[in-house]
N, C-alpha and C positions, 0 to 999 in steps of 0.2 A: 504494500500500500504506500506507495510515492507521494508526498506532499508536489503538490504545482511547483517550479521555476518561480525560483527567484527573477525579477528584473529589474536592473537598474530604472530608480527613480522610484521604487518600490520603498513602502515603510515597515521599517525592522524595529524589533522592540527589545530592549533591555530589561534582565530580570536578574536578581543576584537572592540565586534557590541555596547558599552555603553562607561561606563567608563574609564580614563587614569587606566595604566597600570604601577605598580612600576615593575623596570626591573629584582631585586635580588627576588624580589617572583614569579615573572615568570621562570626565571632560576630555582628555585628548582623545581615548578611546573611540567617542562618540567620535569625535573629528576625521578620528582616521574612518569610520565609517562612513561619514558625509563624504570624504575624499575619494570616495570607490563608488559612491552614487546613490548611495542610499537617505531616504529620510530615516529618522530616529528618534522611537517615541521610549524616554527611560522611563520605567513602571514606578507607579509610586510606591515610598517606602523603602527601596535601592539601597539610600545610604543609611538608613536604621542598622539601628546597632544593640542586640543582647547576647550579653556576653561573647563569646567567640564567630557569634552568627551576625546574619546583616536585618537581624529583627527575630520576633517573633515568626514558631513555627506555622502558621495560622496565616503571617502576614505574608512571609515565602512564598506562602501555595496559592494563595489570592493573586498575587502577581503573575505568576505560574499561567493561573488559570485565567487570567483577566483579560493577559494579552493572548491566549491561546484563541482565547473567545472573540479573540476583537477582528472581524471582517477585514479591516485596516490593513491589519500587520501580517507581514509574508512571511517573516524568519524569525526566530528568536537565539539573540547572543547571550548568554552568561559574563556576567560582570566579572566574577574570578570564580576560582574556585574554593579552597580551605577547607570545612570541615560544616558538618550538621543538612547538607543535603538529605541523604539518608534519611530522615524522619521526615521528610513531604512523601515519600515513596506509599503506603498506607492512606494517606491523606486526599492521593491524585485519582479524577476521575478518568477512567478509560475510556467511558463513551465516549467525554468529551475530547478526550486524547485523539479519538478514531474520526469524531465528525471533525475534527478541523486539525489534521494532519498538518504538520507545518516541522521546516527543517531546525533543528537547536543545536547552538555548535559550543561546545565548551570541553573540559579535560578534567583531568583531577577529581574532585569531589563530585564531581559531574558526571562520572560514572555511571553511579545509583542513577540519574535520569536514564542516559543510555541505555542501563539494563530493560528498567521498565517499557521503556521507549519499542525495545526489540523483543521482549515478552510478548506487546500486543499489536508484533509484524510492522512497527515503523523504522525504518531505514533515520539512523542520526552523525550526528556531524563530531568527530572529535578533533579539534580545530581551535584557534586563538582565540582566548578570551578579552573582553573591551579594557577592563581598568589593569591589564597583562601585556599579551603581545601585543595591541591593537594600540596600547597606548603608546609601545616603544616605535610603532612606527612601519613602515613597510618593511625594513631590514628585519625584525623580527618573527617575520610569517613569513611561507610562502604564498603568495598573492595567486599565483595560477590557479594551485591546487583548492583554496577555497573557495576562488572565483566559480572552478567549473562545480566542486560542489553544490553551491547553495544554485548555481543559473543552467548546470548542463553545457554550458560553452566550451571550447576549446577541447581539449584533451584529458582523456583521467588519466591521473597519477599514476606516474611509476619512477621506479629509482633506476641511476646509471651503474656501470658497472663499481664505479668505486664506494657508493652509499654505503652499501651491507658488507658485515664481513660474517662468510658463511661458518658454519659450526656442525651442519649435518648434512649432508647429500641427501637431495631427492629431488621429488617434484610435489605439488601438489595443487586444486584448484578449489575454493569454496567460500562460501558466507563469511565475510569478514566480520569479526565479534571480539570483543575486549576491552579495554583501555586499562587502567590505573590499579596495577596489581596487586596491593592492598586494599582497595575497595575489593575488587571481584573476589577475594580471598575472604573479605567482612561479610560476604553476602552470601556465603556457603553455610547451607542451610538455613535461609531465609524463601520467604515466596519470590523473591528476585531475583536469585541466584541464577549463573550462567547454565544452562543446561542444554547443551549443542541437541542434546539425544538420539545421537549419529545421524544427525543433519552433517554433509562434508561442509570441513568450517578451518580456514586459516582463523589462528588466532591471534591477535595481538596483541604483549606487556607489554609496559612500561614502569616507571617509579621512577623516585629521587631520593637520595639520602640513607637507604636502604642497606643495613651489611649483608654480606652473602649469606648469613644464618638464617635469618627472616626472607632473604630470597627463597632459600631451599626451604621453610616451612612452607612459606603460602602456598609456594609451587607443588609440594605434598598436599596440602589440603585442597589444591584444585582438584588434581588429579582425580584425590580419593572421592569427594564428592560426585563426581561424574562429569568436571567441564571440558575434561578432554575428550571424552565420548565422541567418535564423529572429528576430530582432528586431524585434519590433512597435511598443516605447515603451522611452524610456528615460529612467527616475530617478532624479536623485543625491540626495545626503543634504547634509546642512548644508554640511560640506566645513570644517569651521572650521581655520582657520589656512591654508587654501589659496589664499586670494584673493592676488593683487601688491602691492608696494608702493604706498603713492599717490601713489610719482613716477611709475607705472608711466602707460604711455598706452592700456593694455588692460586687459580686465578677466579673471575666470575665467570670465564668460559668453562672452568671445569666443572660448578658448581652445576651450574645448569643444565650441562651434557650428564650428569649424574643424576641431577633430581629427576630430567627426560629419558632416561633409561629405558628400553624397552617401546618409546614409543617412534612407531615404524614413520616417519617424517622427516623434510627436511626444516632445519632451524638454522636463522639466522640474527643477526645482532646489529642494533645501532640506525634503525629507522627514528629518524626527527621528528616527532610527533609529541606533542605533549608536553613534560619535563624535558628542556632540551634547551643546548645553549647554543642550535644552530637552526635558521629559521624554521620556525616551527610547521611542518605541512600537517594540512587540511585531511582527515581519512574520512570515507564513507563507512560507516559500521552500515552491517545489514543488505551490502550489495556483494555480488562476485567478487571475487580476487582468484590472484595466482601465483604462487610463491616458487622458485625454483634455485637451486645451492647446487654447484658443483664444488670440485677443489681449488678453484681459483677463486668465483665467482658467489656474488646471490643477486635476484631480481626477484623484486617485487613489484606488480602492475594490479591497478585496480581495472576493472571490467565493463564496469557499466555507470554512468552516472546514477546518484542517490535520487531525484528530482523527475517529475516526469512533465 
């Protein structure tokens, strides 16, 4: 179920469903979005602030829902990400989810959306957030890949041969599903949980800050729960700040290739998506992909645009 194309001169709406919201990074934010052609209506209540969150739970989902609901707005941005998404998940209405399909593009805590998003078959954006990348600028996003995102223009994403560095030989083709691998590890055994159910599925991590121990748990708790069920390839993201110390006698490639053990796929390492200190590109969760790793090489290509 495809939400319509974006078009430039189209109104986008800003909603900030986690974390408080600093208000001079969302003003550029916004800018940067007006610079790419968009109008921009930011949801009231934005910069509210409880406690770690950018308002009450109550007041998130209102916004959520307010601009989802509003005939106006094409697309919706996430302010940033942080923490306390997660609790609008229980709170969000499906139907209304379903009657007014619409693209949402954010990372991080922003997950929990995505999960649910893909629960009830909507294809979503994990891509630069406004008071984030959006504020540093077009240096900090890739502009194509989100371009063709949210409008279907141009060409889907794929990386060159130097992007990835491969870790497992294969090939694979499938539904691309993932993002921020401690959410999707928080949400094992939850009603949101990623659950392929041998649907063929490239999957995509990422994270920041992460030591390899907590890499190798989550990466066991997916497993066990069932998110690799149906797993064709799998792609991490930069991973930055996850690597060992360099007294360490292991690396994060080894962790990984161990905690994937047994599973018949190729993997690779270091897509810019998300946590990432290189411009961040735009993925479609929820449409084709195809992931392929030789010993030299890894390419990853998206297949179809998200947008119909």
């Amino acid at each position: 179920m495809k939400p319509r194309a974006v078009r430039r001169g189209d109104l986008v709406g800003v909603v900030a469903p986690a974390g408080p919201v600093e208000e001079a990074r969302l003003r550029r934010g916004v800018a940067e979005l007006e610079a790419l052609g968009f109008a921009v209506r930011v949801a009231e209540g934005v910069l509210d602030r409880k406690g770690f969150t950018a308002g009450s739970r109550e007041g998130r989902t209102a916004q959520f829902h307010g601009l989802l609901a509003d005939p106006d707005v094409a697309a919706l941005f996430c302010a940033r990400g942080g923490a306390g998404g997660g609790w609008l998940l229980p709170r969000l209405d499906p139907a209304l989810v379903r009657t007014h399909p619409k693209p949402l593009v954010g990372y991080s805590d922003i997950t929990f959306l995505h999960l649910a998003l893909g629960s009830w078959g909507l294809p979503s954006l994990h891509g630069p957030m406004v008071a984030r990348e959006l504020a540093d600028g077009s240096t900090a996003y890739d502009r194509p890949s989100l371009w063709h995102a949210l409008t279907g223009e141009g060409d889907p994403y794929a990386t060159t041969p130097e992007d990835l560095l491969p870790l497992r030989e294969g090939s694979g083709e499938g539904v691309l599903r993932g993002g921020c691998l401690s959410i999707l590890a928080a949400t094992a055994g939850t009603p949101w949980a990623l659950r392929p159910a041998g649907e063929p599925t490239i999957l995509f991590l990422e994270d920041v800050d992460e030591p390899p121990y907590r890499i190798d748990r989550m990466l066991l708790q997916l497993r066990a729960s069932g998110a690799f069920d149906g797993v064709k390839g799998v792609v991490f993201g930069d991973m930055k700040g996850c690597a060992p110390g360099l007294e360490a006698d292991y690396t994060l490639e080894d962790v990984v290739l161990e905690a994937l053990d047994g599973l018949e796929a190729p993997v690779a390492l270091g897509l810019s998506s998300g946590h990432t200190s290189s411009p961040s590109v735009t993925l479609p969760l929820g449409v084709r992909t195809h992931l392929v790793c030789t010993a030299d090489e890894a390419r990853f290509a998206v297949l179809e645009a998200p947008v119909a």
